[in-house]
PDB file of N, H, CA, C and O in Angstrom:
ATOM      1  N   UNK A   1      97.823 191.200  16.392  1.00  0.00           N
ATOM      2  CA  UNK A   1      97.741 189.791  16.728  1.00  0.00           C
ATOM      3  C   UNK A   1      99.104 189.229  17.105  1.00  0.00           C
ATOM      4  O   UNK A   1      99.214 188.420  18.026  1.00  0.00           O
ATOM      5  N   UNK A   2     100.259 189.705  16.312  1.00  0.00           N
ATOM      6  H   UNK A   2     100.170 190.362  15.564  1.00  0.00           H
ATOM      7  CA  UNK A   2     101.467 189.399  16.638  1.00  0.00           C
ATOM      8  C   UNK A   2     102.052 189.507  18.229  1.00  0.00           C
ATOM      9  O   UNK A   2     102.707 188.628  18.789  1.00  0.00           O
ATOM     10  N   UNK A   3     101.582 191.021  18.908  1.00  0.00           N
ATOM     11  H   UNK A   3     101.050 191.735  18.453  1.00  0.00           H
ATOM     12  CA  UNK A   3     101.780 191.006  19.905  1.00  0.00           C
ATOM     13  C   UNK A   3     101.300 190.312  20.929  1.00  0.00           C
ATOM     14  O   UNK A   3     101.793 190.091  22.035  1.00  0.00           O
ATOM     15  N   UNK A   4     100.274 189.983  20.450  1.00  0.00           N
ATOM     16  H   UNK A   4      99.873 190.163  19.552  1.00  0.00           H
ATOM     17  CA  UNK A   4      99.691 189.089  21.578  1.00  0.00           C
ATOM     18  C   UNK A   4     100.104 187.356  21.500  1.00  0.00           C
ATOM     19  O   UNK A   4      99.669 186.535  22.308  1.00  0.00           O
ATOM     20  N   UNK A   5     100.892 187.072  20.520  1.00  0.00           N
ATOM     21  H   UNK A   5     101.246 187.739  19.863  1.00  0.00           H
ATOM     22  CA  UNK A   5     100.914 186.133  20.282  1.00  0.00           C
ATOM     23  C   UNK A   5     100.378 184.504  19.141  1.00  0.00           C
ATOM     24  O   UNK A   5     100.322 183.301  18.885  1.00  0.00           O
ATOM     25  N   UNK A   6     100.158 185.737  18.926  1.00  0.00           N
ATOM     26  H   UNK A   6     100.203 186.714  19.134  1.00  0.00           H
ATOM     27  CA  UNK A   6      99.010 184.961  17.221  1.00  0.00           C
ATOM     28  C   UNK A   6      99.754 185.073  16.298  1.00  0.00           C
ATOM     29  O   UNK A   6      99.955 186.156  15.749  1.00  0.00           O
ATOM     30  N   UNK A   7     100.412 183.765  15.880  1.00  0.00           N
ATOM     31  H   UNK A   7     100.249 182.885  16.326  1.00  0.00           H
ATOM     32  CA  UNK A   7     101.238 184.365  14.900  1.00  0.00           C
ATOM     33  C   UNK A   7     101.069 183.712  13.181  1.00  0.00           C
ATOM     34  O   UNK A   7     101.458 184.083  12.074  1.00  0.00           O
ATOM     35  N   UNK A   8      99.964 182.121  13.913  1.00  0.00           N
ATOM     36  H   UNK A   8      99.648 181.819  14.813  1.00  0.00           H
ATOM     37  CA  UNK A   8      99.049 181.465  12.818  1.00  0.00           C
ATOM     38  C   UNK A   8      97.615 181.939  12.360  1.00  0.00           C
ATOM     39  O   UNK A   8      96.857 181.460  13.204  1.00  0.00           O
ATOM     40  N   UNK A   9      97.116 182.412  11.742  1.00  0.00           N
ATOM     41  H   UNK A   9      97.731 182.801  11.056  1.00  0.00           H
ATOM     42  CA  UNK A   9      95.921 183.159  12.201  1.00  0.00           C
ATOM     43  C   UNK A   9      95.099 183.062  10.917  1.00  0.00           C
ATOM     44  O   UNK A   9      95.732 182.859   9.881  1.00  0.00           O
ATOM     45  N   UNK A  10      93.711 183.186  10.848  1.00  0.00           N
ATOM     46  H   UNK A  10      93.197 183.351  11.690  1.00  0.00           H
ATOM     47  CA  UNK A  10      93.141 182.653   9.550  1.00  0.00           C
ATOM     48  C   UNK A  10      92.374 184.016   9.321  1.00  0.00           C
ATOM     49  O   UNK A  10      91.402 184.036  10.076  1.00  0.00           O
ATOM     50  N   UNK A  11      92.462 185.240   8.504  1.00  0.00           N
ATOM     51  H   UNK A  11      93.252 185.224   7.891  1.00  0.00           H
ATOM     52  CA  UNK A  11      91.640 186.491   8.436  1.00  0.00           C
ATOM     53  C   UNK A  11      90.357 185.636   7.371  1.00  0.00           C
ATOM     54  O   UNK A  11      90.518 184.822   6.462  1.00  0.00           O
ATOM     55  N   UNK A  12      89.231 186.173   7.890  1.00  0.00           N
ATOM     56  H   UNK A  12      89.101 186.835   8.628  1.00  0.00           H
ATOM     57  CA  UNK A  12      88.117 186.100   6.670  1.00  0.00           C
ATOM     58  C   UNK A  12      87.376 187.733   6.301  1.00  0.00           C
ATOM     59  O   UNK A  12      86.648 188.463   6.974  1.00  0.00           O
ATOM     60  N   UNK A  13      87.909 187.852   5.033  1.00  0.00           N
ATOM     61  H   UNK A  13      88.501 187.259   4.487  1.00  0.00           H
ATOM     62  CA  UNK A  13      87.342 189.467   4.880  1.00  0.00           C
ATOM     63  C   UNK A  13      86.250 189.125   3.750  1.00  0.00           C
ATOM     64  O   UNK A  13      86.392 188.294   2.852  1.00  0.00           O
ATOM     65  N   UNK A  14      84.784 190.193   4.055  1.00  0.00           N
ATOM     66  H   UNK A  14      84.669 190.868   4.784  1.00  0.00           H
ATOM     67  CA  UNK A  14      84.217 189.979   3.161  1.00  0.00           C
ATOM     68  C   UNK A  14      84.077 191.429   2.704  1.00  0.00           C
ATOM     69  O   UNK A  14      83.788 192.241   3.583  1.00  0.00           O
ATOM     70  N   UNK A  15      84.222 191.824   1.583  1.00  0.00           N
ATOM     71  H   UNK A  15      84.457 191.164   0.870  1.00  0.00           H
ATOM     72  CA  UNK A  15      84.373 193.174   0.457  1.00  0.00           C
ATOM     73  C   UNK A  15      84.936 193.831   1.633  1.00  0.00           C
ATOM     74  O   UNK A  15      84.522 194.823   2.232  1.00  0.00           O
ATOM     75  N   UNK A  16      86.109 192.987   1.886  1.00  0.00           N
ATOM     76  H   UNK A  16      86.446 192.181   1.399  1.00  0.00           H
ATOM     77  CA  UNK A  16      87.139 194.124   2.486  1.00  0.00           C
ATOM     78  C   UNK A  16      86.713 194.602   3.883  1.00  0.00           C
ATOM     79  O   UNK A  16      87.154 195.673   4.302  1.00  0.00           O
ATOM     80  N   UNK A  17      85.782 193.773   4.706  1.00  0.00           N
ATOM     81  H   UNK A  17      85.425 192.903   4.365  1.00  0.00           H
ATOM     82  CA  UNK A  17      85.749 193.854   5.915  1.00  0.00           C
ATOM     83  C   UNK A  17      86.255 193.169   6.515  1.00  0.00           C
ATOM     84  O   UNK A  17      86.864 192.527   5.659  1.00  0.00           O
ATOM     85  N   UNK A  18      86.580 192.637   7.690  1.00  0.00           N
ATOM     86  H   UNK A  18      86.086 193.159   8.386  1.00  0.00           H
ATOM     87  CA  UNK A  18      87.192 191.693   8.328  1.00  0.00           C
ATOM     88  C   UNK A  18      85.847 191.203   9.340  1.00  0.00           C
ATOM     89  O   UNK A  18      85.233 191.872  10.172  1.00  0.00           O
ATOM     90  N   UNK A  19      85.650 189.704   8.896  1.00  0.00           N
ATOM     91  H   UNK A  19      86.149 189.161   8.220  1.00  0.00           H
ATOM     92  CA  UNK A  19      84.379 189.028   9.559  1.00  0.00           C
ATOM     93  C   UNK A  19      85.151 188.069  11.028  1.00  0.00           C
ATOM     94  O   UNK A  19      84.592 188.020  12.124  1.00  0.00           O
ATOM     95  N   UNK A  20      85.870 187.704  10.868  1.00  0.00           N
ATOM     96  H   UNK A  20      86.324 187.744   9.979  1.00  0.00           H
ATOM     97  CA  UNK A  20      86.387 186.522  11.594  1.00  0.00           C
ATOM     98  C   UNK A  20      87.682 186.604  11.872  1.00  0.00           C
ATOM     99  O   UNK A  20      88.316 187.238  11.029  1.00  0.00           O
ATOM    100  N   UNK A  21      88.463 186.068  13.008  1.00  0.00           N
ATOM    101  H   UNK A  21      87.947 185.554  13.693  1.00  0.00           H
ATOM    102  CA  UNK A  21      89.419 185.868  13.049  1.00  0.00           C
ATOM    103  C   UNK A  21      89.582 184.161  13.566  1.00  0.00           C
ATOM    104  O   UNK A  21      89.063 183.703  14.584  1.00  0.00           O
ATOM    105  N   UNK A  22      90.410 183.411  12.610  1.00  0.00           N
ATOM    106  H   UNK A  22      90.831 183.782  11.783  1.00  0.00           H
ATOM    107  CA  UNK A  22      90.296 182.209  13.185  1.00  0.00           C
ATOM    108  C   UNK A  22      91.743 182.081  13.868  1.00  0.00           C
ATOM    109  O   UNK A  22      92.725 182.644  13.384  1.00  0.00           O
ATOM    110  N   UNK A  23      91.798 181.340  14.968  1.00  0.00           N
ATOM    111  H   UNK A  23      91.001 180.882  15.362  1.00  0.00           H
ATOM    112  CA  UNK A  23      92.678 181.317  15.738  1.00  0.00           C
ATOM    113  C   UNK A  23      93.400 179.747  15.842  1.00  0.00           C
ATOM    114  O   UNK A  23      94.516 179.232  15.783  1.00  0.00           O
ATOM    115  N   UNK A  24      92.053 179.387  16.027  1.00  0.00           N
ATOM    116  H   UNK A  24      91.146 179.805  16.075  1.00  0.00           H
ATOM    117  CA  UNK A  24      92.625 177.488  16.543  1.00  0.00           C
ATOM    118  C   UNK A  24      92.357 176.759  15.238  1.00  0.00           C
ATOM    119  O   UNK A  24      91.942 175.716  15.742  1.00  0.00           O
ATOM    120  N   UNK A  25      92.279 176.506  13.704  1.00  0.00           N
ATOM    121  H   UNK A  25      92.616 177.353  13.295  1.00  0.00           H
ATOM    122  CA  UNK A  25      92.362 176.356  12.663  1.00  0.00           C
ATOM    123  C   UNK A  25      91.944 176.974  11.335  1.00  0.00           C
ATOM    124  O   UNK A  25      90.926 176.885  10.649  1.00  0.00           O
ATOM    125  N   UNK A  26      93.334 177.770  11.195  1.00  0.00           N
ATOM    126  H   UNK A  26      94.161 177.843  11.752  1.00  0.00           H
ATOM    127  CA  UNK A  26      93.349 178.621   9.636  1.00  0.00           C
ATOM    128  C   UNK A  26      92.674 177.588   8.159  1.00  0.00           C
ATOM    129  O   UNK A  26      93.380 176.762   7.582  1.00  0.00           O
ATOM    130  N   UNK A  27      91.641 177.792   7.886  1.00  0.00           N
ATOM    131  H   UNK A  27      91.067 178.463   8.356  1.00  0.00           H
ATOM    132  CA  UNK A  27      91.309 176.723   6.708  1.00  0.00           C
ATOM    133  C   UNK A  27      91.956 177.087   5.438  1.00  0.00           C
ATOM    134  O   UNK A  27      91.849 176.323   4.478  1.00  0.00           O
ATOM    135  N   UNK A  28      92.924 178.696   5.303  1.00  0.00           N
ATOM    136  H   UNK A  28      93.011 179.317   6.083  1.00  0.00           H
ATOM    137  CA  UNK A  28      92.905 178.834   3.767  1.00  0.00           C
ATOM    138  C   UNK A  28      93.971 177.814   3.412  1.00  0.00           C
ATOM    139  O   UNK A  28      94.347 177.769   2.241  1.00  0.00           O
ATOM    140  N   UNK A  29      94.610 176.806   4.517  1.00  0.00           N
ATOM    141  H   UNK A  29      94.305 176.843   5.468  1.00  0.00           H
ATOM    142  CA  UNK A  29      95.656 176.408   3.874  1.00  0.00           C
ATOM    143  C   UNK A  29      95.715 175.277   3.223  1.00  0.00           C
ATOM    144  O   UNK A  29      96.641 174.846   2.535  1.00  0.00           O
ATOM    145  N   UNK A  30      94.236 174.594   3.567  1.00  0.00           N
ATOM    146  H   UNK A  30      93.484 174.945   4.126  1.00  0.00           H
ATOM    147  CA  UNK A  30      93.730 173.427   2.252  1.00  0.00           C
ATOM    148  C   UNK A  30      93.698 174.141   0.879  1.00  0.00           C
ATOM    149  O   UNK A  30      94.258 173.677  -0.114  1.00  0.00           O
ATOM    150  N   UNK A  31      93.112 175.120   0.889  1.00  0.00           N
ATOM    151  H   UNK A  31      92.656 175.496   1.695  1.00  0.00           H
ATOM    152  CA  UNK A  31      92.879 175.900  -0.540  1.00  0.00           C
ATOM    153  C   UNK A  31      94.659 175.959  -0.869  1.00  0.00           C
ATOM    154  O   UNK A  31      94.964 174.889  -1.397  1.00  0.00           O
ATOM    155  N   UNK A  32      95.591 176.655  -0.751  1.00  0.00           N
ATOM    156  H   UNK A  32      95.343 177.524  -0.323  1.00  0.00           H
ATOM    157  CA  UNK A  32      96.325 177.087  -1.257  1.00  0.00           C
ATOM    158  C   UNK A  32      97.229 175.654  -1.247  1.00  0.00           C
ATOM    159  O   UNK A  32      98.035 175.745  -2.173  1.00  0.00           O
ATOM    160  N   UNK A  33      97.405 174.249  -0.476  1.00  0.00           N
ATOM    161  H   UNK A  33      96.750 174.175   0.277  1.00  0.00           H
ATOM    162  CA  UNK A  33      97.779 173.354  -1.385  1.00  0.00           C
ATOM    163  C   UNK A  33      97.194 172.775  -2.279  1.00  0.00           C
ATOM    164  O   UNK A  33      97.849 172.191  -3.142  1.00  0.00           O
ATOM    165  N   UNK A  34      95.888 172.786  -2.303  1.00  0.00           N
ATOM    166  H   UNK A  34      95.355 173.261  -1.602  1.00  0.00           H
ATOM    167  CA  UNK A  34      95.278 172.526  -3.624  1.00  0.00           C
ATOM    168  C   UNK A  34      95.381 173.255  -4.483  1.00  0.00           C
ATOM    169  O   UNK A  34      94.958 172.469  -5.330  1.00  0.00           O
ATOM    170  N   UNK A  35      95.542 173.937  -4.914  1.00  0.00           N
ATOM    171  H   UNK A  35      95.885 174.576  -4.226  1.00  0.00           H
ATOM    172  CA  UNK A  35      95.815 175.289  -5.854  1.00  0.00           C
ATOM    173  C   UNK A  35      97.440 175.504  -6.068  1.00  0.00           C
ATOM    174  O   UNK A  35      97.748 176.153  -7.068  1.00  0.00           O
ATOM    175  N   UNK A  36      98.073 175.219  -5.569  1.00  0.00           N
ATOM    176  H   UNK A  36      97.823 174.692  -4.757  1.00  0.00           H
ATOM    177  CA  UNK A  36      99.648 174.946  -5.449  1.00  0.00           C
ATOM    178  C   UNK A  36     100.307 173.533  -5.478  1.00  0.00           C
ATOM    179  O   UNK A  36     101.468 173.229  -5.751  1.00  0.00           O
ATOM    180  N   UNK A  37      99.136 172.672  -5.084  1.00  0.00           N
ATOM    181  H   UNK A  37      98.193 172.919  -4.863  1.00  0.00           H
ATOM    182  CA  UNK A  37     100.086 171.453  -5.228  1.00  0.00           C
ATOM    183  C   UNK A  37     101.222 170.948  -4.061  1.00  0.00           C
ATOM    184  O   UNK A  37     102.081 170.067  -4.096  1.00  0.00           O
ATOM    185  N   UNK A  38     100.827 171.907  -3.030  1.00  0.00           N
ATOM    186  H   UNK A  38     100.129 172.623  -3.002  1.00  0.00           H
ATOM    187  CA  UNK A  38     102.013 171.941  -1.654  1.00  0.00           C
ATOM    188  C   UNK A  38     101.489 171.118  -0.583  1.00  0.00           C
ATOM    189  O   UNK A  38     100.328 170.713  -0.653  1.00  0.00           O
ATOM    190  N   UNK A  39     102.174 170.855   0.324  1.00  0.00           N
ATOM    191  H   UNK A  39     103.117 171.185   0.381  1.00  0.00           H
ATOM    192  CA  UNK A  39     101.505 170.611   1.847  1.00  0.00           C
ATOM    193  C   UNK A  39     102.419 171.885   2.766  1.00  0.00           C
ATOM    194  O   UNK A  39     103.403 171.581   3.441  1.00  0.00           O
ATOM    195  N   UNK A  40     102.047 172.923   2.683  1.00  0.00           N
ATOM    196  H   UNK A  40     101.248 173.170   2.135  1.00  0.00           H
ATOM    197  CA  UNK A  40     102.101 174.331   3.251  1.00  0.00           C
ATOM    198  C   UNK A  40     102.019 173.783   5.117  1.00  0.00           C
ATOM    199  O   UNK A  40     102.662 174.302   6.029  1.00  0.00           O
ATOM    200  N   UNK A  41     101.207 172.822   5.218  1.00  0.00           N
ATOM    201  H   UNK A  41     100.684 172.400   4.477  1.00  0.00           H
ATOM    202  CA  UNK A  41     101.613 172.765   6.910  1.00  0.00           C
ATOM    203  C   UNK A  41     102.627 171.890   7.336  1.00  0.00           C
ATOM    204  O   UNK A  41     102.596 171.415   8.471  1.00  0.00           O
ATOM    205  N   UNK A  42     103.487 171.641   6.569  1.00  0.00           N
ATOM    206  H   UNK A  42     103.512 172.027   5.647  1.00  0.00           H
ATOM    207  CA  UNK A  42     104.688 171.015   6.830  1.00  0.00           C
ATOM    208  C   UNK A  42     105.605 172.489   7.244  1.00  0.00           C
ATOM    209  O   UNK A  42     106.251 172.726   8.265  1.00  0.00           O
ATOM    210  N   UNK A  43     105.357 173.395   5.942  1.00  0.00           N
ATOM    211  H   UNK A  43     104.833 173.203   5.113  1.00  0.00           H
ATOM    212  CA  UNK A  43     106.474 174.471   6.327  1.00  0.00           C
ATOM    213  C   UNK A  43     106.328 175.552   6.879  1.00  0.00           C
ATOM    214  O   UNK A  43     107.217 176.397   6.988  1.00  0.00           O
ATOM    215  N   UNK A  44     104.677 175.700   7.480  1.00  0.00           N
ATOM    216  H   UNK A  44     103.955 175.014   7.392  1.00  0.00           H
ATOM    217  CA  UNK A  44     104.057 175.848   8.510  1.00  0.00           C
ATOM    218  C   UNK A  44     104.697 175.782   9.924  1.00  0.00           C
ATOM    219  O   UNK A  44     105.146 176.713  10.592  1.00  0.00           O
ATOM    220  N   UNK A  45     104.616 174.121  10.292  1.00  0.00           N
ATOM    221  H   UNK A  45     104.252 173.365   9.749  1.00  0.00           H
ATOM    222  CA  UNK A  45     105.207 173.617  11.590  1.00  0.00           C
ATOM    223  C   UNK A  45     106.738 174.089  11.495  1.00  0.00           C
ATOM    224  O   UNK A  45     107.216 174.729  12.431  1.00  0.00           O
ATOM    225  N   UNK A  46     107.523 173.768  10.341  1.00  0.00           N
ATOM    226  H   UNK A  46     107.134 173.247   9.581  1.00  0.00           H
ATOM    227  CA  UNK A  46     108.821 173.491  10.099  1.00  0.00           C
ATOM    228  C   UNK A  46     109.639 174.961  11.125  1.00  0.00           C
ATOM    229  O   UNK A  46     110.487 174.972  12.018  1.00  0.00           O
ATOM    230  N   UNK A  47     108.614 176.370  10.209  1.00  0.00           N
ATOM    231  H   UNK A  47     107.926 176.362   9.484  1.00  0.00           H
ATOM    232  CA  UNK A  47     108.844 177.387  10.705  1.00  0.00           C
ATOM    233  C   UNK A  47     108.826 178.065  12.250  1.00  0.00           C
ATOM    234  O   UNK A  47     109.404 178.919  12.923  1.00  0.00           O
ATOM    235  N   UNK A  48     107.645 176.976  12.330  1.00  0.00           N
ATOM    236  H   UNK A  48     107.176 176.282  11.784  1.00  0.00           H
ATOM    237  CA  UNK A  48     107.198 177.331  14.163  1.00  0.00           C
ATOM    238  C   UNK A  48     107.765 176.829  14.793  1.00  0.00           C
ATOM    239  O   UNK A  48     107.461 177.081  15.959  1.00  0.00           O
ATOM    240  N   UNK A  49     108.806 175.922  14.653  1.00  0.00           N
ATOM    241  H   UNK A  49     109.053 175.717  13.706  1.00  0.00           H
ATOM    242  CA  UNK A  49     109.355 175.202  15.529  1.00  0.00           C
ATOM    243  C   UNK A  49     110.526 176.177  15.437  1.00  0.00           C
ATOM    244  O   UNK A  49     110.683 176.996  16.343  1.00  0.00           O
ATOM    245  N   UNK A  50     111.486 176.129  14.229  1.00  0.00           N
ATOM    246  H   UNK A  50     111.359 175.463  13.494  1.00  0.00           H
ATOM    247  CA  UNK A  50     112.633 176.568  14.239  1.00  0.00           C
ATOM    248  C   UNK A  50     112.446 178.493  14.560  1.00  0.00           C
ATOM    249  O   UNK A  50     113.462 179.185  14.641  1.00  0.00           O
ATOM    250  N   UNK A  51     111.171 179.053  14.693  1.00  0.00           N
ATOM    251  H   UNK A  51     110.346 178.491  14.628  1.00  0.00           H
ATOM    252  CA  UNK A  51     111.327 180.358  15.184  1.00  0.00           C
ATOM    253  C   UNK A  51     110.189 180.663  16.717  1.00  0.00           C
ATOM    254  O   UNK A  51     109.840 181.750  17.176  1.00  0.00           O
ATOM    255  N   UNK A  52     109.987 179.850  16.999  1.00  0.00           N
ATOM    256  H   UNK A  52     110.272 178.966  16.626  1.00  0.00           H
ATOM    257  CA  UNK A  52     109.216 180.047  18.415  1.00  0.00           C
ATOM    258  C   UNK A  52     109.323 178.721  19.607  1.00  0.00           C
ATOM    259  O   UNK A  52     108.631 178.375  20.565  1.00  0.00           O
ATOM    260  N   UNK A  53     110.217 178.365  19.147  1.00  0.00           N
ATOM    261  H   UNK A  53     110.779 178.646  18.369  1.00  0.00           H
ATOM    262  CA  UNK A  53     110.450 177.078  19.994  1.00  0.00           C
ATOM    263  C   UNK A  53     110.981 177.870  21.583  1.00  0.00           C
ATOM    264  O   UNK A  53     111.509 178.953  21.834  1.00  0.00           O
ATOM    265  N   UNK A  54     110.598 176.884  22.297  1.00  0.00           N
ATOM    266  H   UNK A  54     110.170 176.004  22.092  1.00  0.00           H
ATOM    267  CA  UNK A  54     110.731 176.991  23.868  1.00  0.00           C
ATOM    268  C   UNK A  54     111.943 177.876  24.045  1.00  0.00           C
ATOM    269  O   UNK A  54     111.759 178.877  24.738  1.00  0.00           O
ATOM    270  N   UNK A  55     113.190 177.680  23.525  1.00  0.00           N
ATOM    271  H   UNK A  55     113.339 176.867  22.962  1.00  0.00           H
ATOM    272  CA  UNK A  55     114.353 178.295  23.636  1.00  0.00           C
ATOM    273  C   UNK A  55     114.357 179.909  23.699  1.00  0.00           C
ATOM    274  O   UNK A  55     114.933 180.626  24.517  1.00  0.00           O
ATOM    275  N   UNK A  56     113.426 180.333  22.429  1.00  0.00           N
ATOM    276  H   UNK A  56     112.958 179.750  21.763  1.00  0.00           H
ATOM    277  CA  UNK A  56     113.381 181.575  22.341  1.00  0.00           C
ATOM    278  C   UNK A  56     112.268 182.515  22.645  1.00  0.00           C
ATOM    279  O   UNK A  56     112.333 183.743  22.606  1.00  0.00           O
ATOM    280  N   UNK A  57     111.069 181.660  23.006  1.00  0.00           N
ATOM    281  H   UNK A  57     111.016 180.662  23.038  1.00  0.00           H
ATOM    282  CA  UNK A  57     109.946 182.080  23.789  1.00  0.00           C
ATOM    283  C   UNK A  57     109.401 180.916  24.494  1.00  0.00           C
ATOM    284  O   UNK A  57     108.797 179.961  24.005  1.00  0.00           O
ATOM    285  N   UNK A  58     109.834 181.233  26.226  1.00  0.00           N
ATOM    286  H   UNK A  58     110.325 182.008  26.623  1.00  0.00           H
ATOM    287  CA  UNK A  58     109.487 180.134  27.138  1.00  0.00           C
ATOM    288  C   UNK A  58     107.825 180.302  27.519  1.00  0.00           C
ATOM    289  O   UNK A  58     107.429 179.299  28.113  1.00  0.00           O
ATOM    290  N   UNK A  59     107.136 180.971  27.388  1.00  0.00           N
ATOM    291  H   UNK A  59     107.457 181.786  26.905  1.00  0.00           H
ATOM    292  CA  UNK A  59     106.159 180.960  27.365  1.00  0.00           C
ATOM    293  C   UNK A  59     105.443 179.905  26.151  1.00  0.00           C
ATOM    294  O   UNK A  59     104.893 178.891  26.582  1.00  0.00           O
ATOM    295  N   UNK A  60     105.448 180.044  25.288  1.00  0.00           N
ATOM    296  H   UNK A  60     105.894 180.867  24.938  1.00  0.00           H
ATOM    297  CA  UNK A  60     105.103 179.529  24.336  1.00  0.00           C
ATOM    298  C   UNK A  60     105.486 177.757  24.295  1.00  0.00           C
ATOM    299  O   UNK A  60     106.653 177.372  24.214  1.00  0.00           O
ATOM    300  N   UNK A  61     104.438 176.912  24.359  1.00  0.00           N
ATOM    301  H   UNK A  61     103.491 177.225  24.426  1.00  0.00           H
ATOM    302  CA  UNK A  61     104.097 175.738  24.262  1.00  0.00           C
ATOM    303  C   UNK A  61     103.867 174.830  22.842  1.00  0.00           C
ATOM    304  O   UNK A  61     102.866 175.296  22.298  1.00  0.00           O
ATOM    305  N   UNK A  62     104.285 173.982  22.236  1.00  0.00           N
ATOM    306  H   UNK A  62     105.098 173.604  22.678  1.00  0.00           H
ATOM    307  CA  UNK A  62     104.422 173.973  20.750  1.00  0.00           C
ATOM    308  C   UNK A  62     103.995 172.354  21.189  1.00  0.00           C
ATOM    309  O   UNK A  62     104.715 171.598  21.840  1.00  0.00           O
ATOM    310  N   UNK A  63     102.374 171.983  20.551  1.00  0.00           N
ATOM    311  H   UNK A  63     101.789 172.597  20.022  1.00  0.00           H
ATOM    312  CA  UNK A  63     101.749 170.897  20.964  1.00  0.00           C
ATOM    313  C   UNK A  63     101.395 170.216  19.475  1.00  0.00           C
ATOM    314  O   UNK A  63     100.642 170.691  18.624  1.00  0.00           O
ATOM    315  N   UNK A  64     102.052 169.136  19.413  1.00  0.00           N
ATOM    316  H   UNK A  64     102.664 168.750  20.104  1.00  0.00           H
ATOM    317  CA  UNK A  64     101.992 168.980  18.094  1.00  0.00           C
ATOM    318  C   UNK A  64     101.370 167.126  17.521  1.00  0.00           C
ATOM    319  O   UNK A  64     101.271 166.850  16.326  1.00  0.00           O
TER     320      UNK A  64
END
């Protein structure tokens, strides 16, 4: 997925299969600030910006 450019990506495995790949919204990340107490898509974005921003992949469009 990396190579192609997926670098947010939501796996759903069931007993260890892989059912789904979500692409255009990962849901585990409500679960894990509720369960953590975080807002995880702050450091989410924070990351995507400061490692895929236009500068270092001009392809890549960051629509926010």
């Amino acid at each position: 997925l990396k190579k192609r450019g997926l670098i947010f990506v939501g796996l759903d495995l069931i007993d260890g299969f892989l059912t789904e790949i979500n692409v255009t919204s990962p849901a585990g990340i409500f679960d894990i600030n509720e369960l953590y107490g975080t807002a995880l898509e702050s450091k989410v974005v924070d990351w995507i910006e400061t490692h895929c921003g236009s500068d270092r992949h001009p392809k890549i469009k960051i629509i926010l």
